[in-house]
N, C-alpha and C positions, 0 to 999 in steps of 0.2 A: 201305452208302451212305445211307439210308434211316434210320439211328439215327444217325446224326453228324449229320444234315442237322437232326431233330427235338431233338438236345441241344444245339446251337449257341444258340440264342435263350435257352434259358434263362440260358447261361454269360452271353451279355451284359446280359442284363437288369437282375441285381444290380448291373455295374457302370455302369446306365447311370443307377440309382435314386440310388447313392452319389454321384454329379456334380449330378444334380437338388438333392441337398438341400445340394453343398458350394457349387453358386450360389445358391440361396435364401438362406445364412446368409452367404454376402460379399455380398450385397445388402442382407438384414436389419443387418449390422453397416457398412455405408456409413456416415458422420459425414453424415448428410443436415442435421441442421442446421447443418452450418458448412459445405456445400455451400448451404445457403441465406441464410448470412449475406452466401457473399460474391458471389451472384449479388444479393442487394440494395445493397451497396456497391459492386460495377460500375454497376448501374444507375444509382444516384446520382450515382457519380464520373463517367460516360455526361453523364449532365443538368446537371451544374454544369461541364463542358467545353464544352457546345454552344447551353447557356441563357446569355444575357449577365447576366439578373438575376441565378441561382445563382453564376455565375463573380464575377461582383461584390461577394455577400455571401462566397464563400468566399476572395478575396485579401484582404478588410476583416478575416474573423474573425482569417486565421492567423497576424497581426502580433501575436495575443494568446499566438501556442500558447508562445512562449521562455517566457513570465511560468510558463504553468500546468507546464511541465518542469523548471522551475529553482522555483518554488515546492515540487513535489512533490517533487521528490531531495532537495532540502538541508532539508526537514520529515521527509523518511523516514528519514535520516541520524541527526538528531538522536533520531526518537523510539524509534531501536534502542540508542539510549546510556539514554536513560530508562526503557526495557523492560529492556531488561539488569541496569542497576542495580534496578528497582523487582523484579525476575522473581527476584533474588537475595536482596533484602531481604525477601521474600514464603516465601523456605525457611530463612531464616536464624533461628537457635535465637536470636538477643537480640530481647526482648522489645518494645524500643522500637524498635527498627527492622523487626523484622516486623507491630507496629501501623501504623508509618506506613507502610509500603509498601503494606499493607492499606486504609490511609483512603484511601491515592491512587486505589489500583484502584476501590476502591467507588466512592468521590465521583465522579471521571469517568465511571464507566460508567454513573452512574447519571444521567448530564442528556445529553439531545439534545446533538447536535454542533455544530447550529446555536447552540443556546442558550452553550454554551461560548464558543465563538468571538465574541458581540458579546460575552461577562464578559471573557475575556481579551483581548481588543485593548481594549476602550471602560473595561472596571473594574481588571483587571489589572496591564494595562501602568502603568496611571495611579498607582495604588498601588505599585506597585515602584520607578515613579521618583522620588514622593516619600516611600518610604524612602530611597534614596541622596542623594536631598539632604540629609536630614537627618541620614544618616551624616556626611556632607562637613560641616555644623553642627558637629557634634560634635568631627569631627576638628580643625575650625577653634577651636574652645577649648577647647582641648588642645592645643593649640603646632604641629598638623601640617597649618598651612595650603594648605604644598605640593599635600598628596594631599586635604584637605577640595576643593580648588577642582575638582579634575577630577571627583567627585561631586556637588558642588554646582553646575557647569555643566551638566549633563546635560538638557532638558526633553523634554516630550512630544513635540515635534518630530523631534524626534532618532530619535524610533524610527518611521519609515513604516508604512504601514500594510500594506503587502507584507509586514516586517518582524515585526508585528504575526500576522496571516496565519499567516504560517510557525510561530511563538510556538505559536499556538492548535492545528494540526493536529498541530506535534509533540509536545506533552503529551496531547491527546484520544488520540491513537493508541499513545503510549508507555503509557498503560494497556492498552488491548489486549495490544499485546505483551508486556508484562509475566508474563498470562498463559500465552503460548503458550511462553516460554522455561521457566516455570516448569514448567509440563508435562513439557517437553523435556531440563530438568536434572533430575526426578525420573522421567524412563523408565529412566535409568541405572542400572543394578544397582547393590547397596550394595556388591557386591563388587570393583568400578570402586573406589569411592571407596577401600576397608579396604587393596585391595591395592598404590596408591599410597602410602599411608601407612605401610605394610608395609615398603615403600622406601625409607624416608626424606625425602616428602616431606613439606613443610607442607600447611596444608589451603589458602591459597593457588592453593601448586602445583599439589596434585591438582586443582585446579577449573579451575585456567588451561590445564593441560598434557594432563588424562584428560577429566574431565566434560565441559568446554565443548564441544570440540572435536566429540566424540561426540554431542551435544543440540544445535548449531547444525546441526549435519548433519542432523537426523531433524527437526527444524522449518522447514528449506530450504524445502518448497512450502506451508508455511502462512504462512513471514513472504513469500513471492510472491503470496500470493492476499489479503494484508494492505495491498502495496502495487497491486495493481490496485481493490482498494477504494478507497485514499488516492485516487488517478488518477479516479477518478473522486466524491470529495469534496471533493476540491480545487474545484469549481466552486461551493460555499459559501463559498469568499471573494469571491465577485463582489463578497457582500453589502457588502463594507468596502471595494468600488467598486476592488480591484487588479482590474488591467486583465488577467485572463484571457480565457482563449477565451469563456468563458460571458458574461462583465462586457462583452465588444467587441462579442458576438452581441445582446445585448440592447440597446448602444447603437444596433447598426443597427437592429435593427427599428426602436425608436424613432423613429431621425430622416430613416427612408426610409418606411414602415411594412409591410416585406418582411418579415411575421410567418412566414409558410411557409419562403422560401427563407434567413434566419438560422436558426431553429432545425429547420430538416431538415440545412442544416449544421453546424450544430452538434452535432447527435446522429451523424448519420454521423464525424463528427471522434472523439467521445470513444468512439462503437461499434470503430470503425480499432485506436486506440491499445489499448482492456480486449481485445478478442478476439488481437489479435499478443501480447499480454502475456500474458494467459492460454493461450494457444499455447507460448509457452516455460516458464512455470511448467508445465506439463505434460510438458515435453521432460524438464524438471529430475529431474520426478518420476518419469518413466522411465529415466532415467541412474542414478539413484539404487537403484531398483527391482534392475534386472539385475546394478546392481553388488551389492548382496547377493544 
């Protein structure tokens, strides 16, 4: 009775050390900082429901939030069409098209985003419409006055400054992307490419039907963490005065001079939108994960 009684402690002891350290390490590995992010976006959303000022800058800001979603999507849109194409032209064996895919990438990536966006909306746009006038000139003597006019109608007007905006973000960021595609269609084994071709396909095909398919897969959470960037650089078009969350945030201050409670809203607002977005760019990347 006496040796059961003095072996008994030991038996539990080991398993009582194994529990200590598997709650220390679900403790240690708790997401404490997105248990703190969103214990300060309760607090805030807490204060702009109970404050009249805060409530007040935050129904004024969120008349801007259509602008900055539909600015962002329809600039994301475009600059995976210019990523794609620039990310191809970038691996592509002709000489002149993998220079210029190359100028593109450098030259953008090499000037601030800010600085881009007044050249292309204020120098850009300006020049490109007075080249299609001057298309529509041409066309005009040359007997094809029809289609000279609808070039030659065109003026700076015509293109908004939202417009303009969108312009700017999707070429700054289709260089980025450019890159991460090209990454992504050179992770591919050459044996992807030899053994479509083996097939019968064109090289085309194989890229349309083997490679892409394969490389948009495996750059899913980088072109995610590309547009939660965009989302929140999209508030460098205030400068050209589109009426965004950031452009309406700063009209209030201005004309109430609710410097605190505009941009605490403001930051709360664009904090909301990158951490759910980055929230599911990680979901992505675990779906991903498990399926291989």
């Amino acid at each position: 009775m006496e040796v059961i009684l003095s072996d008994q402690p030991q038996a539990i002891k080991p398993i009582i050390e194994i529990d200590d350290l598997s709650s220390t390490k679900r403790l240690r590995d708790l997401p404490w900082w997105f248990i703190a992010l969103i214990l300060i976006a309760v607090y805030v959303f807490i204060i702009i429901s109970s404050n009249e000022n805060y409530n007040n800058a935050f129904v004024f800001i969120k008349a801007g939030l259509v602008i900055t979603v539909k600015t962002t999507l329809i600039a994301f849109c475009i600059a995976l069409i210019f990523g794609l194409l620039a990310g191809l032209g970038r691996i592509s064996k002709n000489v002149f098209i993998n220079n210029l895919a190359r100028l593109y990438v450098e030259l953008i990536r090499g000037i601030p985003i800010l600085v881009l966006i007044f050249f292309i909306a204020l120098v850009g746009v300006p020049v490109l419409v007075d080249g299609l006038n001057n298309i529509g000139y041409w066309l005009d003597e040359n007997g094809i006055g029809w289609l000279g006019k609808i070039f030659t109608a065109v003026t700076n007007q015509d293109v908004s400054m939202n417009s303009r905006a969108i312009i700017a973000l999707a070429v700054t960021y289709g260089a980025y992307l450019a890159e991460i595609f090209r990454a992504g269609i050179q992770s591919i084994s050459r044996g992807q490419m030899e053994a479509a071709r083996s097939l019968g396909m064109s090289l085309g095909q194989a890229m349309r039907y083997v490679i892409l398919p394969q490389a948009v897969r495996n750059v899913l959470p980088a072109l995610g963490n590309d547009f939660v960037a965009m989302v929140k650089d999209s508030s460098l078009v205030s400068v050209l005065a589109v009426r965004d969350i950031a452009q309406v945030a700063r009209l209030y201050a201005g004309s109430t001079f609710r410097f605190r409670e505009a941009y605490v809203t403001l930051a709360v607002m664009y904090l909301t939108m990158t951490v759910i977005l980055s929230l599911l760019v990680q979901l992505l990347e675990r779906r991903l994960r498990s399926h291989d």
